[in-house]
TIDREN-187737 format. One record per residue (C-alpha): residue in one letter; x, y, z. Coordinates in steps of 0.001 Angstrom, whole numbers, plus 500000, padded with zeros to 6 digits. Layout:
BEGIN
+--------+--------+--------+--------+
! residu !     c1 !     c2 !     c3 !
+--------+--------+--------+--------+
!      A !      X !      Y !      Z !
...
+--------+--------+--------+--------+
This chain:
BEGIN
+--------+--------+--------+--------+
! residu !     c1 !     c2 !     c3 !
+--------+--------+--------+--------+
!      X ! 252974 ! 134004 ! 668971 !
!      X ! 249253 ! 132849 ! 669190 !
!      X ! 248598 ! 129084 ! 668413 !
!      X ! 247061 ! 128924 ! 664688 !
!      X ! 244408 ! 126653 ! 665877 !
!      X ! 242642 ! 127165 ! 669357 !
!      X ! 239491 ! 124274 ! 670300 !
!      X ! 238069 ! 125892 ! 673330 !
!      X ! 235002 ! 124312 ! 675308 !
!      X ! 234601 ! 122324 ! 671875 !
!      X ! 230767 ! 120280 ! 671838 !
!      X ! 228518 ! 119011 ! 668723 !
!      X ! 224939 ! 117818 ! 669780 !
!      X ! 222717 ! 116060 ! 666942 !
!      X ! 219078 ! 115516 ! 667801 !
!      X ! 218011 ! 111647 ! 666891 !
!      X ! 214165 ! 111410 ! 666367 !
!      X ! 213020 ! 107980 ! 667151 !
!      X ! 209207 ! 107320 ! 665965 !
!      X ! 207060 ! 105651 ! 669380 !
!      X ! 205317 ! 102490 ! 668378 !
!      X ! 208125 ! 101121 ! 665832 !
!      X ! 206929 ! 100924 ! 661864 !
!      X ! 204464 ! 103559 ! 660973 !
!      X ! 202890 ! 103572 ! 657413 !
!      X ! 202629 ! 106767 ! 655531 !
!      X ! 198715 ! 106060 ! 655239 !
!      X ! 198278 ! 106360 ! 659259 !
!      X ! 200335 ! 109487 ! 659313 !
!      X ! 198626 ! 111002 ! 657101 !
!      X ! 195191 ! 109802 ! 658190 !
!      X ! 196210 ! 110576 ! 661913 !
!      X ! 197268 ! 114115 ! 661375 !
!      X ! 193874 ! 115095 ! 660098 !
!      X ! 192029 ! 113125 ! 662718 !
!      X ! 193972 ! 115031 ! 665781 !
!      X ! 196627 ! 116954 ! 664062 !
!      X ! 198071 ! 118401 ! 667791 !
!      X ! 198636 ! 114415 ! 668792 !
!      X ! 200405 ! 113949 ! 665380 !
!      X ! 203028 ! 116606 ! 665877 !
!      X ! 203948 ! 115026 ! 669512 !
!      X ! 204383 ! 111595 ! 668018 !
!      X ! 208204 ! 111557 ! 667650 !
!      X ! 210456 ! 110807 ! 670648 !
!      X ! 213678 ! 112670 ! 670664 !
!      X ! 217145 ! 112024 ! 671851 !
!      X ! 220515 ! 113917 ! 672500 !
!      X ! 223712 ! 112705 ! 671146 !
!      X ! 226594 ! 114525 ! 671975 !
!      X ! 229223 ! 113357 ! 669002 !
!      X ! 231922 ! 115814 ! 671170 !
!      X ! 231974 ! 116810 ! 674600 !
!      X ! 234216 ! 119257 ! 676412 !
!      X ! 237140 ! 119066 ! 673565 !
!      X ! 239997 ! 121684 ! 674037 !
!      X ! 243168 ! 121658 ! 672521 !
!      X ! 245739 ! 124136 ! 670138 !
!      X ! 247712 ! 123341 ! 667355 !
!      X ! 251252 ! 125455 ! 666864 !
!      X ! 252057 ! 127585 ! 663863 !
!      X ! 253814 ! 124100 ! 661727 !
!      X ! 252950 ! 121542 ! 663253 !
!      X ! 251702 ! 118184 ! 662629 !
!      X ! 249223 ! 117291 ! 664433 !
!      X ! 247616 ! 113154 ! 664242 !
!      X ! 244052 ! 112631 ! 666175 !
!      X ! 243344 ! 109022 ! 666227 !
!      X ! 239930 ! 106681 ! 667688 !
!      X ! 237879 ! 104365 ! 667252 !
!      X ! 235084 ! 104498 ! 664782 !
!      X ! 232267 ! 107165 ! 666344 !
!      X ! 234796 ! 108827 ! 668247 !
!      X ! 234715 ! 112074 ! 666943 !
!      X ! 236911 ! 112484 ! 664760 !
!      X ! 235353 ! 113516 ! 661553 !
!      X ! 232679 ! 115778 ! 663571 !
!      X ! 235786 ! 117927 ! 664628 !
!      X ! 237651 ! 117965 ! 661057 !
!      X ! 234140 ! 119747 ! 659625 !
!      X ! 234080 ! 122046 ! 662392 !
!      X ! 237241 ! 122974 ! 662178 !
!      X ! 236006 ! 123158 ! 657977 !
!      X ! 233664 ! 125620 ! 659105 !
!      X ! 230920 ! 122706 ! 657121 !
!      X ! 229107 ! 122499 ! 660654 !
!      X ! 228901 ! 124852 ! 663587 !
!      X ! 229551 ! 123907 ! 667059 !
!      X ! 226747 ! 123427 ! 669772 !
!      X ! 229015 ! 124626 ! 672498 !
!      X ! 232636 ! 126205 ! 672443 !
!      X ! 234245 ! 128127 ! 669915 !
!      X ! 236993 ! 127438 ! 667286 !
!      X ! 239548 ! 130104 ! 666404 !
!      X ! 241709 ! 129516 ! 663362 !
!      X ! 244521 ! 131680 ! 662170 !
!      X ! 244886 ! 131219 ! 658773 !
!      X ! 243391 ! 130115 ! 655921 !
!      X ! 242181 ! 126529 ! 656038 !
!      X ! 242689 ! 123931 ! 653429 !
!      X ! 240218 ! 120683 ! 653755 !
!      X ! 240583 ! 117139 ! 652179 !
!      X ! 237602 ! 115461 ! 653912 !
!      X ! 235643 ! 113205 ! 651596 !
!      X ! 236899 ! 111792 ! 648284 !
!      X ! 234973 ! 113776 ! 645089 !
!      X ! 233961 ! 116991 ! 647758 !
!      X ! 233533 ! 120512 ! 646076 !
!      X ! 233778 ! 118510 ! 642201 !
!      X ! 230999 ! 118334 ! 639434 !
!      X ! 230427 ! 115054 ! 638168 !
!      X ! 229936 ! 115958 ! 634494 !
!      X ! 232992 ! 118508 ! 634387 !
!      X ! 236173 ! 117324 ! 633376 !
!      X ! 239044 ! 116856 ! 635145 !
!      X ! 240572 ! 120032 ! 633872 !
!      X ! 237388 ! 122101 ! 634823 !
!      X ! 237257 ! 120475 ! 638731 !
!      X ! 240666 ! 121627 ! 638983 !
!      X ! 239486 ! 125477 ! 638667 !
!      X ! 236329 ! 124809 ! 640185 !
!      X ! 237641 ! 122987 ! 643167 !
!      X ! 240315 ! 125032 ! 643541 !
!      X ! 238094 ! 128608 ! 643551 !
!      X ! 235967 ! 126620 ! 646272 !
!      X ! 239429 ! 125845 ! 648054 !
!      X ! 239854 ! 129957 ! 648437 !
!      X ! 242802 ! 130208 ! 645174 !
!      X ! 242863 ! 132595 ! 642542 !
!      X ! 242456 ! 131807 ! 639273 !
!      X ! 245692 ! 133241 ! 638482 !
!      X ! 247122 ! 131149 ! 641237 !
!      X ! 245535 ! 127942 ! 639791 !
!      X ! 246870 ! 129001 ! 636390 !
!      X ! 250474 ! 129102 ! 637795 !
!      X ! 250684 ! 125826 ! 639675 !
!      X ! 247911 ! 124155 ! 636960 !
!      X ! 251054 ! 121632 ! 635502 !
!      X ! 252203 ! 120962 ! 638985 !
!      X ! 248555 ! 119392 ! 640287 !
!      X ! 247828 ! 117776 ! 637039 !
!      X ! 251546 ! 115997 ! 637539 !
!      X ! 251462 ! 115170 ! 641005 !
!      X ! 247867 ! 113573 ! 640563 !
!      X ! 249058 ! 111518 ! 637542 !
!      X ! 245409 ! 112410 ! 635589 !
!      X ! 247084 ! 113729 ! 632176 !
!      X ! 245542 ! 111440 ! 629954 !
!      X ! 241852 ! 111394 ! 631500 !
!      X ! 242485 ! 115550 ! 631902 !
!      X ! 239418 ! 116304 ! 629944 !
!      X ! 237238 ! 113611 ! 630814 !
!      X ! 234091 ! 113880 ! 632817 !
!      X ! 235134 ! 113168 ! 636403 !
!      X ! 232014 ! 110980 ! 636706 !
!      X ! 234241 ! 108315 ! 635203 !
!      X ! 237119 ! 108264 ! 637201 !
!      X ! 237421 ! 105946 ! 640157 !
!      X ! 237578 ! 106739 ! 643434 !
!      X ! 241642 ! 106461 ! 643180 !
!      X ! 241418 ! 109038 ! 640524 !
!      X ! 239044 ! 111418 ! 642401 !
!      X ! 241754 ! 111059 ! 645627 !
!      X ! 244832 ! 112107 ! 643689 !
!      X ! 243507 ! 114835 ! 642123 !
!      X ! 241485 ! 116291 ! 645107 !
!      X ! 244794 ! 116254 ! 647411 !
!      X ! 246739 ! 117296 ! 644490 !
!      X ! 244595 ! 120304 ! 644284 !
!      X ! 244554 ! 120927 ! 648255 !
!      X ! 248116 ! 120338 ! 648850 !
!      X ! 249010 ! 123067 ! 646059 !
!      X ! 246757 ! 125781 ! 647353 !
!      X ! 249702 ! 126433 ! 650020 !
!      X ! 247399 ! 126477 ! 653086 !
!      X ! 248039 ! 127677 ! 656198 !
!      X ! 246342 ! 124578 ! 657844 !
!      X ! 245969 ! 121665 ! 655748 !
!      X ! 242879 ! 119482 ! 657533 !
!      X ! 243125 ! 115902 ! 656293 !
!      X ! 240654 ! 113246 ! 656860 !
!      X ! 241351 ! 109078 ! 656453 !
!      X ! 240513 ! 109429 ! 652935 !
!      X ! 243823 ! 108552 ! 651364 !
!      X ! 243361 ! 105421 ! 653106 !
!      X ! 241140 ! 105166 ! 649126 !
!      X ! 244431 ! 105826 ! 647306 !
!      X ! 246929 ! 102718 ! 646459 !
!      X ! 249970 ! 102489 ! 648495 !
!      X ! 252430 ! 103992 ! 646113 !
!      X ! 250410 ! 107353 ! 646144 !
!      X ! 249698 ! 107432 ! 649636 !
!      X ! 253596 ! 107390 ! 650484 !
!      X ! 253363 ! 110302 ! 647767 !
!      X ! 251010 ! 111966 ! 649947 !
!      X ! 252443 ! 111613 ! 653239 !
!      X ! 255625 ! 112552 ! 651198 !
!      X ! 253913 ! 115896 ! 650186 !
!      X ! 252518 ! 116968 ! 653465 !
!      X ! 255837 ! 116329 ! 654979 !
!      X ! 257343 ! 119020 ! 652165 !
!      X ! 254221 ! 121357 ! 653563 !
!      X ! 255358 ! 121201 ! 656609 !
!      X ! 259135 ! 121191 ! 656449 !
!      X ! 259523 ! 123177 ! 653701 !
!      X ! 257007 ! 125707 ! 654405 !
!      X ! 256384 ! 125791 ! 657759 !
!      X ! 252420 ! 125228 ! 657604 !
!      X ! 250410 ! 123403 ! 659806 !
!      X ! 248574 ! 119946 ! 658990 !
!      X ! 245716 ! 118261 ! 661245 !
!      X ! 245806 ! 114358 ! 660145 !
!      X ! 242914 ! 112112 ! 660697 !
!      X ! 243999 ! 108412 ! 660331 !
!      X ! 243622 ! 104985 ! 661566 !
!      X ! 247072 ! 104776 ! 660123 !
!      X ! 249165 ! 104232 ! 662701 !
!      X ! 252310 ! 103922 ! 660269 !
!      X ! 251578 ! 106731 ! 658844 !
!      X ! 250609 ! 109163 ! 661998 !
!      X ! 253926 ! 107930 ! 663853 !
!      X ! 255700 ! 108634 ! 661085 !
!      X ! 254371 ! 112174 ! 659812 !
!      X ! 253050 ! 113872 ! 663463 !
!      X ! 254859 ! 115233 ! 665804 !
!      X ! 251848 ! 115501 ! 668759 !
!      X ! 248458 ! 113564 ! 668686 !
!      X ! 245147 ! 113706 ! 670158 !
!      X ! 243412 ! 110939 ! 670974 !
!      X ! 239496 ! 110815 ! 671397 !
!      X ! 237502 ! 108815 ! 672518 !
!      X ! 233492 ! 108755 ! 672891 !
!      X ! 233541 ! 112345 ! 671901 !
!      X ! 236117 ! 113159 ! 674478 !
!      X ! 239889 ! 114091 ! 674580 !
!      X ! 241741 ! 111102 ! 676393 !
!      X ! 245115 ! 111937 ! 675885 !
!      X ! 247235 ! 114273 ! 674470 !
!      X ! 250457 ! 114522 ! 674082 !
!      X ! 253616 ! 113085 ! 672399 !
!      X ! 252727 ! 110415 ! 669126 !
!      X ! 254447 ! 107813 ! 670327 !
!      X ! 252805 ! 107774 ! 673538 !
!      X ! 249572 ! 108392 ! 672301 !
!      X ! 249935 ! 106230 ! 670097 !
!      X ! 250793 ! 103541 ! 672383 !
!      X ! 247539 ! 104452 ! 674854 !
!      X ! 245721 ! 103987 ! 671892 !
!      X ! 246006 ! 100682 ! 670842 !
!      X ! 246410 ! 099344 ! 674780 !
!      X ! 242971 ! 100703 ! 674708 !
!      X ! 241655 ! 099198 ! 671493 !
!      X ! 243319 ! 095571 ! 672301 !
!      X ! 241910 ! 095234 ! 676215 !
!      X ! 238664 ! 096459 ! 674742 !
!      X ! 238609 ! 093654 ! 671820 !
!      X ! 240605 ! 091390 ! 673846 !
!      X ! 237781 ! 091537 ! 676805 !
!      X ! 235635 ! 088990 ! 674228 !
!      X ! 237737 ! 087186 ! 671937 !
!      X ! 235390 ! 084905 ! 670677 !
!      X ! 233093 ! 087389 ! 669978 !
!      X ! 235320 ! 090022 ! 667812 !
!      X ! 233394 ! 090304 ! 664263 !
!      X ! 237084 ! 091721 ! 662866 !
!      X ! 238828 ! 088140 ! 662043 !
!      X ! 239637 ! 086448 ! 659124 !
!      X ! 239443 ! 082426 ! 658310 !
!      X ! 236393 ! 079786 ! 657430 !
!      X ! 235762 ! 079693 ! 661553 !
!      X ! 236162 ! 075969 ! 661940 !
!      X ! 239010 ! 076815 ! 664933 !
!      X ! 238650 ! 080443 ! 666872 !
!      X ! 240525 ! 081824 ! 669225 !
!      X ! 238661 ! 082246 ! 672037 !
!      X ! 241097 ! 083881 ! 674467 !
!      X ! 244979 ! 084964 ! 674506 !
!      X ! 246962 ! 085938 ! 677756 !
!      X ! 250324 ! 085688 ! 679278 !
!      X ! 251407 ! 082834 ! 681995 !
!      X ! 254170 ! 082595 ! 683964 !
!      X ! 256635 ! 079425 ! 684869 !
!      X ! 254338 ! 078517 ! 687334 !
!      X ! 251704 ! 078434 ! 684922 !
!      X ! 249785 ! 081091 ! 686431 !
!      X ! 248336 ! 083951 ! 684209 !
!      X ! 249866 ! 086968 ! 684265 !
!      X ! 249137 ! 090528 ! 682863 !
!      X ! 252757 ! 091610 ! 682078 !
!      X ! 255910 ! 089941 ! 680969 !
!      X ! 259665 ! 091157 ! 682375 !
!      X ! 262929 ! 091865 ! 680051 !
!      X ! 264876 ! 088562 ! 680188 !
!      X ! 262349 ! 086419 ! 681671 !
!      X ! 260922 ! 083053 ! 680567 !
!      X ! 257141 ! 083789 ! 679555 !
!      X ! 254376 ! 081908 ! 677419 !
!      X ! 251812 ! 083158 ! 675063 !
!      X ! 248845 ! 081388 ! 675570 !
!      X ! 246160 ! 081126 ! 672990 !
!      X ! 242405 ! 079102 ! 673945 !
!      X ! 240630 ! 077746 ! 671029 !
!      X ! 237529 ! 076186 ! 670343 !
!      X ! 236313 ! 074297 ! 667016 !
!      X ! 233306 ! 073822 ! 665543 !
!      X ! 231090 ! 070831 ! 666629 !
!      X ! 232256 ! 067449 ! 665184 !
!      X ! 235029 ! 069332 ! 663730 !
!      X ! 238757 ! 067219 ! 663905 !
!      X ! 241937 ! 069333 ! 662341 !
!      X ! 245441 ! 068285 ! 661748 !
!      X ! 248615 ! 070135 ! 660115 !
!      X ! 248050 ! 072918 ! 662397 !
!      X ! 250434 ! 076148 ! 661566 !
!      X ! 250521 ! 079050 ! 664008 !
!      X ! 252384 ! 081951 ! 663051 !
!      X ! 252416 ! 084411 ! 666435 !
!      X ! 253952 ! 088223 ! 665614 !
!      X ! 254819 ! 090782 ! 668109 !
!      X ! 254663 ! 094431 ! 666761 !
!      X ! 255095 ! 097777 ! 668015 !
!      X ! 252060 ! 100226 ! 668855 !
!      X ! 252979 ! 101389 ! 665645 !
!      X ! 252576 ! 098401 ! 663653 !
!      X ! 256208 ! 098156 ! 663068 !
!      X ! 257001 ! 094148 ! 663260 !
!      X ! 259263 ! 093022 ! 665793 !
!      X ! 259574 ! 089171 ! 665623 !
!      X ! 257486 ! 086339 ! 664869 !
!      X ! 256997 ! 083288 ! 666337 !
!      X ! 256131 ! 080399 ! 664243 !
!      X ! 255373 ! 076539 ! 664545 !
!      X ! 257347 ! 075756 ! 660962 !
!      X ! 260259 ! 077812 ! 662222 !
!      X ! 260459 ! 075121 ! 665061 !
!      X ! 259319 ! 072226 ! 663209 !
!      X ! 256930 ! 071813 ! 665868 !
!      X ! 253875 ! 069665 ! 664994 !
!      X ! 250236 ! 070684 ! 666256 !
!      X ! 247115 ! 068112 ! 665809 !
!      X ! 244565 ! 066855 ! 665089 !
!      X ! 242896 ! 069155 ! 667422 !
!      X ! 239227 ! 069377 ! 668385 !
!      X ! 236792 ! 070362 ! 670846 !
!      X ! 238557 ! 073240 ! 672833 !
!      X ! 241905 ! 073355 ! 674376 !
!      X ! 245076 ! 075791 ! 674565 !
!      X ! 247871 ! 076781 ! 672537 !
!      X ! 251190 ! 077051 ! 674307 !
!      X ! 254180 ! 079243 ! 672805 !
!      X ! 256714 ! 079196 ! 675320 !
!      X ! 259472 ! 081789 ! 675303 !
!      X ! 262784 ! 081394 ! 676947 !
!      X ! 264407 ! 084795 ! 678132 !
!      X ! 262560 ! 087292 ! 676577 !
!      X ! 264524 ! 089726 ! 674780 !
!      X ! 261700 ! 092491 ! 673875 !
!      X ! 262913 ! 095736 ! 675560 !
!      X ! 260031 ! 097419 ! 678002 !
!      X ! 257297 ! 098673 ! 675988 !
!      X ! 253982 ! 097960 ! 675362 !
!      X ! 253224 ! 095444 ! 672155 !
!      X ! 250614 ! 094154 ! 670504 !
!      X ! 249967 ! 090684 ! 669030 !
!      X ! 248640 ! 089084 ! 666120 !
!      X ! 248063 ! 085611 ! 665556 !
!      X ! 247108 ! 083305 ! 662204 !
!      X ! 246291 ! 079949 ! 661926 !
!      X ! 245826 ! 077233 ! 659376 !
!      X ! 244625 ! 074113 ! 659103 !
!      X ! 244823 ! 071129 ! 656664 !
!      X ! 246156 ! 073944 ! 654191 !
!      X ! 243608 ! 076578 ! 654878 !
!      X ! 242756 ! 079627 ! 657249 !
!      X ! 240977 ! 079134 ! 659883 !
!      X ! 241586 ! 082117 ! 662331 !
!      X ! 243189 ! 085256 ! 662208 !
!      X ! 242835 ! 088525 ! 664350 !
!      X ! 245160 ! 091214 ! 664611 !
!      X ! 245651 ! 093469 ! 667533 !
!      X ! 245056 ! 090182 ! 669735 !
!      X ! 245813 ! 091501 ! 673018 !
!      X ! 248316 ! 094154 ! 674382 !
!      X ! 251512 ! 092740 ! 675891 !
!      X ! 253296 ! 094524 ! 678368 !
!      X ! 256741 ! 094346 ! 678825 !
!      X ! 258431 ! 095783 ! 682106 !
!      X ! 261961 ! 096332 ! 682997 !
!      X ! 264537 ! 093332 ! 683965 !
!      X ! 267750 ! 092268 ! 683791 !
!      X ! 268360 ! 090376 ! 680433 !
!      X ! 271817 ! 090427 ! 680789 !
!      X ! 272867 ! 089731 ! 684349 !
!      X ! 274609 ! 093057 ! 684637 !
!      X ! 271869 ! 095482 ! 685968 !
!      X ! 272030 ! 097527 ! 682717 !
!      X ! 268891 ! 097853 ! 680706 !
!      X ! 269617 ! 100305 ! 677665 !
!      X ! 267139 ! 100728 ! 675578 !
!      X ! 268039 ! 101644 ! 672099 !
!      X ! 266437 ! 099282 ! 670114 !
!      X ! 263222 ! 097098 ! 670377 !
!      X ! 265529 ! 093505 ! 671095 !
!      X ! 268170 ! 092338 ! 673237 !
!      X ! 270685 ! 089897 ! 671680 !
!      X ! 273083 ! 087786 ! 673208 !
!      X ! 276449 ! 089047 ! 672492 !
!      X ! 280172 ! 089172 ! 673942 !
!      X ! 283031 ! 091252 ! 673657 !
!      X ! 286712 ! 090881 ! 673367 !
!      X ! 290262 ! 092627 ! 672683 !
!      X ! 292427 ! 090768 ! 670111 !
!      X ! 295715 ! 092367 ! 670884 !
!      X ! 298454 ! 092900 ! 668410 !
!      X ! 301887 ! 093455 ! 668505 !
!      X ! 302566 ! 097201 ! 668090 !
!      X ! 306043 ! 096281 ! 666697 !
!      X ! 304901 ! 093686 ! 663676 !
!      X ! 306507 ! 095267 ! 660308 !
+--------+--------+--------+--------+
């Protein structure tokens, strides 16, 4: 059986016009065209911007497929092509099936119909019958949780309320490829668990296929079964989610993590910032991985702001998966350690003994307050990789969970002849 989505050869170029000699007032325009209208018309400087290069990938009959980047990646370019809302520059797009699209909160509704109205009018736009909207009408008003606003103008809802009802609509069309962009990231969290809920029903249920634009890591390991990964308008890796996954957010952290102090992403008043964070080994040198069973430290650099002296430092260090699953935390009250008054620059130590993290690649977050407050915190600090060792002296290194704990066994015997 053919794949239900083919990307072959895949490229979108956009033409930026830049105007030469910066600000130009409408006045000299105009004035300039009639004074040598052939110099006017060669006034504008033009550039090439390929948004996606070279892209080639298929998609399976049911399956769930996650593409993931950084912002400008890509990602949204493909999910309109793939809408059929632009047209490639190069390559060509074959899709088997028809195509149901959930790409920008309030698309294909009228702002002064109600609620009721958008659902026939969206839906018609979506490819269904009216007869077909008719049948399932009950099931999208329910699922989108609009009842009471049914036959209000849509022009008053909020951007919640255009979410729920736009996927509610999309999801009961019964596509055979469901394109999703990261707009349920709009939606609270109760509804997008409904969501993800629903397309997993699509999928499992039905047997129809789902592409899944998200920054949602959560959400992408735990919906997709395969992910694509772009980045600067390029495929960098396809493959299994996990994996991807994984690659993904290595990439993002030594990208970020290359200027700490500079990341615009962080949290806290500024008067302490991290400035750096890296592993070192017992001989105090740095290192770039850690080993299973090893003693390691986490060291963070920190700088505060001129004339600047804080005490009651708290640190609270947490190690997650790629996914964003939590794995432990390390924190200064959990050791009743005491940090301060701190000033200038220096380093924070955390010193672990015997690592237990299994080998994998993790990512770390850090927070820290002083005097009472926030000062710093960044996620996706830097990556952490952990390689294989020997945590428990025996040469075994099984690896079915994300910890190692010290443990021991024994055989209580008893006797087989006790009444």
């Amino acid at each position: 059986m053919k794949p239900i989505i083919e990307v072959r050869g895949l490229g979108k170029k956009f033409i930026i016009t830049h105007n030469k000699g910066g600000y130009v007032a409408l006045r000299d325009v105009v004035a300039g065209f009639f004074k040598n209208p052939f110099k006017a018309l060669t006034r504008k400087k033009k550039d090439e911007f390929w948004a996606l290069r070279d892209v080639s990938f298929s998609v399976e009959r049911g399956e769930v497929i996650g593409v993931i980047g950084g912002n400008g990646a890509g990602k949204s370019t493909l999910l309109k092509i793939l809408s059929q809302i632009t047209p490639p520059s190069e390559g060509e797009v074959i899709l088997r099936g028809r195509v149901g699209s959930l790409l920008e909160v309030g698309t294909g509704f009228h702002p002064e119909l109600s609620g009721r109205e958008n659902i026939f009018l969206n839906g018609a736009i979506l490819g269904m019958k009216k007869r077909e909207i008719e049948r399932k009408f009950d099931e999208i008003v329910a699922f989108a949780g609009v009842e009471r606003f049914l036959d209000t103008p849509v022009k008053h809802y909020s951007s919640g309320m255009y979410v729920r009802l736009a996927f509610s609509v999309a999801a009961h069309m019964e596509p055979d490829i469901l394109l999703v962009d990261e707009v349920l990231a709009v939606g609270d969290a109760e509804f997008q668990k409904k969501c993800l809920g629903k397309m997993d029903e699509i999928t499992r249920k039905s047997g129809r296929t789902i592409f899944f634009v998200s920054h949602n890591m959560g959400a992408i390991a735990n919906l997709c079964t395969r992910c694509v990964f772009l980045k600067n308008g390029q495929v960098n890796m396809i493959g299994k989610t996990d994996d991807v996954i994984e690659a993904y957010l290595k990439d993002a952290a030594e990208r970020s993590s290359n200027d700490i102090a500079a990341r615009k992403d962080r949290q806290g008043n500024g008067d302490l910032r991290i400035t750096d964070a890296y592993l070192v080994d017992t001989d105090g040198n740095r290192v770039n991985s850690a080993i299973s069973g090893k003693s390691i430290s986490i060291a963070l650099d920190y700088e505060c702001k001129l004339g600047v002296s804080l005490k009651d430092i708290i640190i609270g260090l947490g190690i997650a998966t790629p996914g964003g699953e939590g794995v432990t935390l390390f924190h200064t009250e959990m050791t009743k350690a005491t940090l301060g008054p701190v000033s200038g620059s220096g380093t924070f130590i955390c010193s672990i003994d015997r690592l237990p993290l299994v080998p994998k690649t993790y990512i770390a977050n850090a927070r820290i307050t002083a005097d009472g407050e926030v000062v710093d915190y960044l996620q996706n600090l830097f990556p952490i990789d952990v390689l294989d060792g020997d945590f428990f002296g025996t040469g075994s290194s099984i690896r079915h969970s994300l910890v190692y704990m010290p443990h021991a066994w024994r055989d209580v015997k008893r006797d087989s002849h006790a009444s």
